[in-house]
C-alpha positions, 0 to 999 in steps of 0.5 A: 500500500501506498500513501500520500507523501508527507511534505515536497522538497521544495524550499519552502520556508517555514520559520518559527523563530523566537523562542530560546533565540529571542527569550521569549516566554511563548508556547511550543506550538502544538501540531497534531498529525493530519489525516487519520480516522482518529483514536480508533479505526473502526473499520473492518477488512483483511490485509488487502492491495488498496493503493493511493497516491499523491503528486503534484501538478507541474506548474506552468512556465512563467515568463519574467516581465520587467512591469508587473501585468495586469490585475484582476479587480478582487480585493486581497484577503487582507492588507495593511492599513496605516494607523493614521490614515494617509493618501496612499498611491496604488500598490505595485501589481504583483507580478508572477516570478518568472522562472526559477533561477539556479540558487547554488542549493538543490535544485526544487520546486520554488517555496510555492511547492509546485514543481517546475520545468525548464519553460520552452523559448520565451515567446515576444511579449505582446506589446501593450497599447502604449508601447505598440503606439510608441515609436522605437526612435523616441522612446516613451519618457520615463516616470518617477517609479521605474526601476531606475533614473534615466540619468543614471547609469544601470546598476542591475541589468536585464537579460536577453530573455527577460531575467533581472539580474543583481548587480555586478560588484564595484571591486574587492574590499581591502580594509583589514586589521589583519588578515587571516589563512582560511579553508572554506567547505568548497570542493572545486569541481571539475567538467569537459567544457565541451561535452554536452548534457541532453535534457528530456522531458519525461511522463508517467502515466498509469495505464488503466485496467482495460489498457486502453487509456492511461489511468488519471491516478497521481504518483509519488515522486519515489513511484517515478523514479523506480518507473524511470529507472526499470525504462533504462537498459543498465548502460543508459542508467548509469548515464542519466539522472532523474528529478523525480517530476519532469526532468531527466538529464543524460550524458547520451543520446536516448531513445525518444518516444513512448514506452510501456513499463510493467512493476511487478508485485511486491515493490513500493509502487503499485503493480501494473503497467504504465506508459513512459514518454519522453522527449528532447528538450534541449541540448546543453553545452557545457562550454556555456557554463564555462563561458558564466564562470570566466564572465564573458556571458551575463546570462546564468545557464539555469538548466546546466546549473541544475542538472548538474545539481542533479548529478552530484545528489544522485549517488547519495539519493541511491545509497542513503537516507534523503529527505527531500532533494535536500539532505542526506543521512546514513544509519551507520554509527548512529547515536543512540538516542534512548527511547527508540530514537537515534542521531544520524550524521548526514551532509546537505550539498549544494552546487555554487558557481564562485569565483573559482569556478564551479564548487560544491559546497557541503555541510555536515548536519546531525538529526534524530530519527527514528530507529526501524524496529519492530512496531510493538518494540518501538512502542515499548522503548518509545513509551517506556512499557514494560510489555504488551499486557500495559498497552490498553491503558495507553492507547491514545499515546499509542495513536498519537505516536504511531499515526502517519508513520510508514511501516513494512510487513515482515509475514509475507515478502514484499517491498511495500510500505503502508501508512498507519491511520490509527488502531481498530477497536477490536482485538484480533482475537475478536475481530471479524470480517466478510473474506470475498473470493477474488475469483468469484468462486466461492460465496463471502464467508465471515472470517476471524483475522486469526484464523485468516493469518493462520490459513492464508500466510501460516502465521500464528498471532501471538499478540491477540488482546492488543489493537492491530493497526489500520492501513487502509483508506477511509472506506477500505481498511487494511488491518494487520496485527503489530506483531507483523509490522516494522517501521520504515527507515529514514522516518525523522523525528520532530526535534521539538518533541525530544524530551529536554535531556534528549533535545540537549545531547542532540545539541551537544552532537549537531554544535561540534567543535569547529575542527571537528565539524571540519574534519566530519565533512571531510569525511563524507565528501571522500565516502563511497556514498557521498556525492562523487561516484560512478554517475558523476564520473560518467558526466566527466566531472571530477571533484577535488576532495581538498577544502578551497584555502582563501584569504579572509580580512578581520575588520576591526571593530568600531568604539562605542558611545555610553554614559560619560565622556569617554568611549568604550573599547571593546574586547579584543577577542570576543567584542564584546563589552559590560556595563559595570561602571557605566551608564546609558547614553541616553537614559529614561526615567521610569517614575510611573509603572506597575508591578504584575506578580503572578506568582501567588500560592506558588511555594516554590517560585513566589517572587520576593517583592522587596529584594526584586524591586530594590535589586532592580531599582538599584540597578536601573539607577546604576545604569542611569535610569530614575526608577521609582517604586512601583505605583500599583502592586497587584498579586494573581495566579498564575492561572489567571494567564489562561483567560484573554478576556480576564487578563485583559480586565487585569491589565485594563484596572491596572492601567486605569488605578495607576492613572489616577494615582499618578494624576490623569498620568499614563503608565510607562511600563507593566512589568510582570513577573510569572513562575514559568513559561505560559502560553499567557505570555502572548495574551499579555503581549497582544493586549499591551501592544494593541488593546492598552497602548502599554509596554510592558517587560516580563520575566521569570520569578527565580533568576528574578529572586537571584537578582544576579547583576548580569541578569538585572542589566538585561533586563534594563537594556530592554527597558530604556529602549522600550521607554525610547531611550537610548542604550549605547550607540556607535562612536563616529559616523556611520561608514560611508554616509555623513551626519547630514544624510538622514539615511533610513535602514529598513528591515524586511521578513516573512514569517510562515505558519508551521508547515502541517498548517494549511489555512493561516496566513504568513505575517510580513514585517517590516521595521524602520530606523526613526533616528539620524545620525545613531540609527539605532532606534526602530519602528515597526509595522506588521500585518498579515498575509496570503498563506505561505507567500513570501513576497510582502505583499504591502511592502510599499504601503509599510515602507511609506508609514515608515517614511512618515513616521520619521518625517513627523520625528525628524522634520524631514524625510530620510535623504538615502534608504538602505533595505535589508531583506531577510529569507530569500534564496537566489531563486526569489532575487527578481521577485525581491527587485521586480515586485517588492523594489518597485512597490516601494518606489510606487508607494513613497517616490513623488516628483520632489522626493526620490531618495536614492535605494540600496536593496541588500539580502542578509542569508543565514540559510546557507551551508558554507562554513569558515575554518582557520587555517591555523587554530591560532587565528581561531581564539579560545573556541577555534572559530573564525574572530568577529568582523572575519569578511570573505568576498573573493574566490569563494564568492559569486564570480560576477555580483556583489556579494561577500560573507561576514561572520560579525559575531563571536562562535562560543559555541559549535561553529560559527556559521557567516551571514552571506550579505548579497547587494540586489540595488545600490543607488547609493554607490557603495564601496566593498569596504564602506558597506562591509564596516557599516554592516560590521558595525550596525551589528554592535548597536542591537540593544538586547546584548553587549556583544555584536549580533551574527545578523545585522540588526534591521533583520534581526527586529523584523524576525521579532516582528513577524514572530510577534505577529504569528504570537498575535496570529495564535491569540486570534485563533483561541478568541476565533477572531479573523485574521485581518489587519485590524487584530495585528495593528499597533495601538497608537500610542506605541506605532513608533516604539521598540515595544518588540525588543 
């Protein structure tokens, strides 16, 4: 039996952030398994040959196009509206990305998770009205709101066929307090210029049962490449590799046209016959990839780049544990994970074009998994049973462990895998059903399932008072006792449901020592089954199993501003600085403020008040903020979390109590102390931020009772920049901009629902520095969008709130507007410039105002890794130092991209943030954007420490990680999902209330 395939390998990117990364005191978000009969199966049946299968449909060629198409008239589901009404220009039409380009990561379906084929040649676009009426020796005069000024030379081109491409890098960057001899996880790779790769078309279609027609049942993707493998003689096999979808790629010749394929019974893919076509798409000479690498075309050769993406995964694909396209893992020498778990070490490869020609870039990755025992052992470790005679008092745990798993059958031979949907109410012993003759031979007779294993495979049930498990469909149960079942390989286990001791030892093993991380990869790049094998030497590629050496600067870090006359200098090995002896740069009092102890009848956690409120206020003053004792102290439950409407009462009296003890006076803050984590944490944030109009900071009852210094300055830096104040800033002016430029910084991210989600929609965030020259305060604005859209939907509209915002603040608008972009691959670079650029020129250009743009991605989802050469460089951890940048060989050949690894690695190894520069209006330099990035990353006001991220990205993850908070608050109260549930109260529309 087959089932639907949990999931594709498209690059979707389905965040969660928050939590330990940002300290929040949020829940874990619950998921249960979808699909399922629920607790009990109830159905009857014998073990029968019902099949299913799931596979999407291609999706259709799209064709790039500089301006966005028309529309239809309908609304969106939703969309951001400003607090304060202002006249707003229409939004940029969206504009459907154009063909996936090559991400230097596997080669898949784009985040939409629909599969795509190489389109055809690109047809003439039709002309539009105006253009058709346009003559070709005048062209139409350009407006305010193209992608560029026409008195200006263009920094970003577009291709032959439509592609916009990023722009080319203005030179290499120089600035260095030292240099530093680095290895990088980049193995070269070598191929004959001039051979050819032969790229076909493929379709499987199943043939009905009368042969006349191909049956309209969809296949998994493991269906098609068993098919396509049984349609290649042996010689022709080793000579070609498959997608899975549509594509294949040979380094032959083969045959064209239209076969039948017959599976025989027994295998993972449904018996029977079924038609195989396949057709030549094109032929692709690999002198065209040469010509990339060595810059004398602009145009990227997407259908080479992604065959031989193929190439280098197929060998693993055939000899490991893949998941998806993406990853790969091996059960040997698996650590034991307890509980029926283990820890498999795997690689996750990618195919670069850098600056030294094609590399592959590989990274060593560590995941739990479950181990494939037999079920009813599984279950017994898993549940920490002793024997079958307890499993009745645990059946639900059992439904909840085993629904949706994969398993095999050990009382007869075969390859098939079924899927669990959950256990029959009946034992077998007392379970019965109607056993039809295939044949017609012999009228329907009522069998016991004991007596049928017994008779049909000479097996005795052992087991007979526990559940068997269902296998089956929703009207064709499959039953087979678990005595016979044994869980499939490869079936990973969710890490946020490992037990905490379990979740730390798994940590302990993926955060290695850089040396040894180094030399893991090493290992699986030299392996039999690692990405070289036999295939790839049939391509006539070869693969240097040598890290790539390159040069890597250490940028110095910048002197800081605080309290006092004099700056700070930071550490000289980890950056890093503290705050004994110091205070604020621009410190605010806190002379109005309540007290939420939530820890009353708690005997183990209750706060002690008065050493609470005189460690902190100590500590606050020290700081240089006058705080004074609390007007309102109220004592609650911890239970009095559980309840928005009687939270938001609590808050709501407290608001108006400390008001009209402070004369009319508005409290400035609500600092709420509970005894542990609580899903109330995000009841509390929803009601502050958008009900009341209050901030409010919360922290847990014991390290508040220790009153630790450390502990206690954190919380104050939170403080003042939630009073608007400021914490430190950096010495000197900004690189490459003057006091007098009133440069904005935006930062831009998406937040996607967990991946089983299927209804609620992703929320875009978008902040934006309100402040010039310090450029460290941040507003916000947040709102919700289509399901798993990654394009931000009403980027403009956001954009040019925020441009008000700092007009009002500032009396003028800002002169100069860098974008930082979070969580987009290669693959959505023209999506980024073609439709979120122009929405942001649409919303805030006018015939005054056009502030020159910077466009500039900031990727941590990449699997390139620095290693120092010589563990001197490295510090007392062995990583790379802080400020260590790389932005040659290793790099793309042509753009403007480089790595900076801006933080200090205490921990495992340090992994660079790849900063690629899509627009730059503004003319930077390498070394002027290189040191500003280094230094932003100083100024993030949580840490005395710079941060791996520069800081307009990381607000926006904590923006759209509060809007997914607020997005779960609306699905407890069932409040739709629009704008109005996720605005800012008004009060703090221009307030860190995030940090």
């Amino acid at each position: 039996m087959e089932s639907n395939r949990g999931g594709n390998s498209g690059r979707g990117r389905g965040r969660g952030r928050g939590g330990g990364r940002h300290g929040n005191y949020d829940d874990q978000q619950q998921g249960g398994r979808g699909g399922g009969r629920g607790y009990y199966g109830g159905g009857r049946g014998y073990e029968g040959s019902g099949r299913g299968s799931y596979n999407q449909p291609p999706a259709r060629p799209q064709q790039w196009v500089n301006r966005p198409p028309p529309q239809s008239n309908q609304p969106p589901a939703w969309g951001y509206r400003p607090a304060q009404p202002q006249p707003q220009p229409p939004p940029a039409q969206a504009v459907a990305a154009g063909p996936s380009t090559w991400t230097g990561r596997p080669w898949g379906p784009p985040p939409s998770a629909q599969p795509v084929r190489p389109p055809p040649a690109p047809a003439p676009a039709s002309p539009s009205p105006s253009a058709s009426a346009a003559s070709p020796s005048a062209p139409a005069p350009a407006t305010a709101v193209e992608i560029r000024r026409e008195s200006e030379k263009p920094l970003s081109t577009k291709s032959k066929e439509g592609q916009i491409e990023a722009i080319r890098r203005p030179d290499h960057g120089t600035l260095a307090v030292r240099r530093i001899n680095l290895v990088v996880n980049h193995f070269p790779i070598s191929f004959n210029a001039e051979a050819t790769v032969y790229h076909y078309d493929v379709d499987v279609k199943p043939v009905s049962t009368d042969g006349s027609r191909p049956a309209k049942k969809p296949l998994r993707k493991s269906d098609l490449r068993f098919i396509k493998d049984l349609a290649f003689p042996g010689a022709e096999l080793l000579k070609t590799v498959y997608d899975g979808e549509k594509n294949v790629f040979s380094a032959v010749r083969l045959d064209e046209g239209k076969y039948r394929v017959v599976v025989p019974e027994g295998e993972d893919v449904r018996s029977g016959s079924y038609f195989f076509t396949i057709k030549l798409v094109n032929e692709l000479p690999l002198s065209k990839l040469r010509d990339y690498l060595r810059g004398n075309v602009a145009q990227v050769p997407r259908d080479t780049l992604q065959g031989l993406d193929l190439v280098m995964k197929e060998n693993p694909m055939r000899t490991r544990i893949a998941l998806g396209s993406r990853s790969f893992f091996s059960d040997r020498n698996g650590a034991d994970l307890r509980d029926g778990l283990a820890a498999y070490k795997g690689f996750i490869p990618s195919l670069k074009p850098t600056g030294q020609g094609l590399s592959l870039c590989i990274d060593y990755s560590v995941l739990a998994f479950r181990k494939p025992l037999p079920v009813i052992e599984f279950l017994k470790q898993h549940l920490k049973l002793r024997g079958v005679d307890e499993f009745p008092r645990v059946l639900r745990n059992i439904v909840k462990v085993l629904q949706g798993l994969k398993v095999k059958v050990n009382h007869r031979r075969t390859n098939q895998k079924y899927t669990i949907r959950g256990l029959t109410r009946e034992v077998p012993r007392d379970y019965f059903f109607e056993l039809v003759d295939q044949e017609g031979g012999a009228p329907p007779r009522r069998v016991n399932l004991v007596d049928y294993f017994r008779e049909k495979w000479g097996r005795e049930i052992v087991h007979r008072d526990i559940p068997c498990l269902d296998v089956g469909k929703l009207n064709k149960p499959n039953v087979i006792p678990m005595e016979f079942c044994v869980l499939a390989e490869g079936q990973r286990f969710p890490k946020e449901n490992l037990e905490k001791d379990t979740a730390v030892y798994l940590k302990r093993l993926t955060l290695v020592k850089p040396s040894e991380r180094r030399d893991n990869i090493c290992e699986m790049v030299k392996a039999n089954d690692g990405c070289f094998g036999e295939i790839a030497r049939n391509f006539g590629i070869s693969l240097d199993t040598n890290m790539t050496k390159v040069g890597g600067r250490v940028i110095g870090a910048p002197e800081l501003k605080v309290g006092g006359s004099r700056p700070v200098r930071v550490d000289a090995e980890k950056c890093q600085w503290n705050l004994l002896g110091k205070s604020f740069l621009d410190a605010k009092s806190m002379d109005c403020w309540a007290l939420l102890d939530f820890t009353q009848g708690d005997r183990f956690n209750a706060l002690m008040v008065g050493n609470f409120l005189n460690n902190l206020i100590g500590r606050s003053r020290n700081l240089g903020i006058q705080m004074a004792k609390p007007v309102v102290y109220r004592l609650y439950r911890m239970q009095d979390l559980s309840s928005v409407d009687r939270l938001e009462k609590i808050l709501k009296e407290t608001v108006s109590e400390a008001s009209t003890l402070s004369k009319g006076k508005k409290p400035q803050m609500i600092v709420c102390v509970m005894s542990g984590r609580d899903p109330g944490y995000k009841y509390i944030k929803w009601i502050s931020e958008t009900q009341i109009g209050v901030v409010t900071q919360c922290c847990l009852s014991q390290p508040a009772n220790k009153g630790q210094d450390q502990y206690l300055a954190n919380i104050c830096l939170k403080i003042n920049a939630k009073l608007g104040g400021t914490n430190f800033e950096v010495a000197g002016k900004l690189s490459g901009f003057e006091p007098t430029d009133h440069v904005m910084f935006i930062g831009a991210d998406v937040n996607h629902p967990a991946p089983m989600n299927k209804e609620c929609p992703s929320i875009a965030a978008v902040v934006g520095t309100v402040n010039w020259p310090a450029a460290n305060r941040y507003a916000a604005r947040v709102s919700p969008q289509k399901h798993r859209c990654e394009t931000i939907q009403n980027f403009g509209a956001m954009c040019k709130d925020l441009v008000d915002a700092y007009a009002r603040l500032n009396r003028v608008r800002p002169r100069k507007i860098v974008v930082f972009r979070d969580g987009v691959s290669e693959g959505q670079f023209e999506m980024v410039l073609g439709q979120e650029l122009l929405d942001l020129k649409d919303a805030i250009y006018k015939d005054d105002y056009q502030p020159p743009i910077t466009v500039i991605v900031a990727q941590k989802r990449h699997q390139t890794r620095l290693f120092v050469e010589n563990k001197n460089d490295g510090g007392q951890t062995g990583n790379v130092p802080p400020g260590t940048v790389v932005d040659t060989t290793i790099v793309h050949p042509h753009d403007f991209d480089f790595y900076l690894c801006s933080h200090y690695g205490g921990i495992g190894t340090s992994k660079p943030t790849h900063y690629y520069v899509l627009w730059d209006e503004n003319k930077f330099t390498s070394n002027h954007l290189q040191k500003l990035i280094y230094d932003m990353c100083f100024t993030f006001v949580r840490c005395t420490k710079p941060v791996s991220l520069v800081p307009p990205v990381y607000y926006a993850d904590l923006v759209a990680y509060r809007g997914r908070m607020f997005q779960e608050v609306a699905l407890d109260r069932g409040a739709s999902f629009d704008q109005s549930f996720y605005s800012m109260h008004t009060d703090l529309l221009n307030n860190m209330f995030f940090v």
